[in-house]
C-alpha positions, -999 to 999 in steps of 0.1 A, spaced: 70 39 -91 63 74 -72 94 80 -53 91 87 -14 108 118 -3 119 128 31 132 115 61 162 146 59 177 158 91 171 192 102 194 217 83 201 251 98 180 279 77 151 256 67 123 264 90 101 243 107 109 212 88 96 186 114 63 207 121 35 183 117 6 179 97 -35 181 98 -40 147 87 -15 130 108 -28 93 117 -20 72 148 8 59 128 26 85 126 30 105 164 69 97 164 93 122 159 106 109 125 81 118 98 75 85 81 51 72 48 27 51 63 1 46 40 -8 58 3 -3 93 -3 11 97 32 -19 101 54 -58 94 57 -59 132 39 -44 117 7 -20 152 7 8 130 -10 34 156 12 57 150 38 71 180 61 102 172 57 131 180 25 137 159 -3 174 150 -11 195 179 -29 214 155 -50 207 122 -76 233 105 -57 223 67 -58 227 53 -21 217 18 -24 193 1 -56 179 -36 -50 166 -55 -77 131 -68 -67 130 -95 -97 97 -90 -107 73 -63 -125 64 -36 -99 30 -14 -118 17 12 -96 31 3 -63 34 31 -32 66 25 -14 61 28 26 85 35 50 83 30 86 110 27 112 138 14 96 122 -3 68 109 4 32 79 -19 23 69 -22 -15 42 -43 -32 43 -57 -70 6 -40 -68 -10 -45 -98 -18 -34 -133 -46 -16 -146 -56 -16 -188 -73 10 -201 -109 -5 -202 -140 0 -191 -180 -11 -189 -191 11 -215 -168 -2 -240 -189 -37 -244 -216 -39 -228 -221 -75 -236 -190 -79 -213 -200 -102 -183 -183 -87 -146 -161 -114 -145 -150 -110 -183 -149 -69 -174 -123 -78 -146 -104 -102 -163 -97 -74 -184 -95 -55 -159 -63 -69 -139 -35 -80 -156 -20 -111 -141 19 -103 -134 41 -124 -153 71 -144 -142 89 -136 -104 78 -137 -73 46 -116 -66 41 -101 -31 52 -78 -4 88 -73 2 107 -55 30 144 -38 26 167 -21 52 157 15 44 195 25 52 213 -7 33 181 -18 3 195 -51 14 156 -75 17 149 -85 56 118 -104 45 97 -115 13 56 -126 18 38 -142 -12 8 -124 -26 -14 -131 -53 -25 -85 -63 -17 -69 -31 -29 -32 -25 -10 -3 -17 -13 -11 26 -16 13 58 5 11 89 -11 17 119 4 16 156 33 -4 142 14 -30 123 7 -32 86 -29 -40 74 -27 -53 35 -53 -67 15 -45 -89 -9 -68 -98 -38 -71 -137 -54 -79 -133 -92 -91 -169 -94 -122 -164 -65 -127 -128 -75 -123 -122 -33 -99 -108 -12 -82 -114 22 -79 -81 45 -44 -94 63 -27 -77 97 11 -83 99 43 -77 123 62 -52 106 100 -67 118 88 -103 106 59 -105 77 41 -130 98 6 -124 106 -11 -117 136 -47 -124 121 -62 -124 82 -101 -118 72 -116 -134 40 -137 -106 24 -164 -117 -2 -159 -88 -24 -131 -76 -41 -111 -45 -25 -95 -25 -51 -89 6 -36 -55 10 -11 -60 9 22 -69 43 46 -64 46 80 -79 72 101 -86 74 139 -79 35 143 -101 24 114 -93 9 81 -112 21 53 -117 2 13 -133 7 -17 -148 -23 -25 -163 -40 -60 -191 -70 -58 -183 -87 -91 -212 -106 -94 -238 -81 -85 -216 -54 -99 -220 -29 -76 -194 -12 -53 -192 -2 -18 -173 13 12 -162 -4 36 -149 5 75 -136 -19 96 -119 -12 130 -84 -24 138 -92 -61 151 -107 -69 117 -145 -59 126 -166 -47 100 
């Protein structure tokens, strides 16, 4: 997993620490510099303004209980939300072109093994888990004006479900059934949601922009 850094205090002698950034998203205008989406912000710069920790003193560790791949930790508020994501092998189209889409995805995704596959949230100051939401292959999600937007992908349909939950809770305010499969994780700029999309039966891709009510 690619650590989060950040979310120091101030330190006399380090300048401008909590100046902000170009690509700052509505998610982001409070004070506290926080991870809000992948790579930080809708400008993928995978930086935060802020200073990493100076030691490798552990503060807390929480055992999630099940195989976390390639999985973005977000932190917002008080809380550090983290996905078991999902796994890709090394294949591709090319390799057999006798491959059918749905045999080329099966081989795409992995299924996880045994655990509890979803979305979990810890106390960002304790690691100790507020709340736990089953998932089939989430994505890496986005946090916009203090609600998360996931979308969660169902291996068995070859579909995915765009979702919009509380952040204190893990229950939903509303969920969209998309009929294509959205593989990429989730961007927010300027109060729209943004995914790369795959149609595994026509085997095509596209992009996709819905607003923040679930609107294509």
């Amino acid at each position: 997993i690619f650590p989060v850094a950040g979310l120091q205090p101030t330190k006399a002698g380090f300048i401008e620490q909590t100046q902000t950034t170009d690509y700052r998203t509505t998610a982001t205008n409070a004070a506290e510099d926080y991870w809000p989406m992948y790579r930080h912000d809708s400008g993928n710069t995978g930086c935060s303004p802020y200073m990493a920790p100076f030691t490798n003193h552990v503060k807390w560790k929480h055992n999630i209980g099940t195989n976390i791949y390639q999985s973005t930790p977000i932190v917002y508020g008080d809380y550090i939300y983290i996905n078991t994501n999902w796994y890709y092998k090394d294949v591709s189209k090319r390799d057999n072109p006798e491959h059918t889409p749905i045999e080329f995805l099966t081989s795409l995704i992995q299924q996880q093994g045994a655990g509890s596959p979803g979305l979990y949230c810890l106390n960002a100051t304790t690691g100790q888990q507020v709340w736990y939401k089953a998932m089939d292959v989430p994505t890496d999600p986005a946090i916009v004006n203090g609600r998360m937007y996931i979308v969660d992908i169902n291996p068995y349909t070859y579909g995915s479900t765009l979702y919009c939950l509380n952040l204190d809770t893990g229950s939903q305010y509303w969920q969209l059934p998309l009929d294509t499969l959205a593989l990429t994780p989730t961007i927010a700029a300027d109060n729209r949601l943004y995914l790369g999309c795959l149609d595994i039966y026509a085997y095509k891709g596209s992009l996709r922009c819905y607003d923040l009510n679930g609107s294509l």
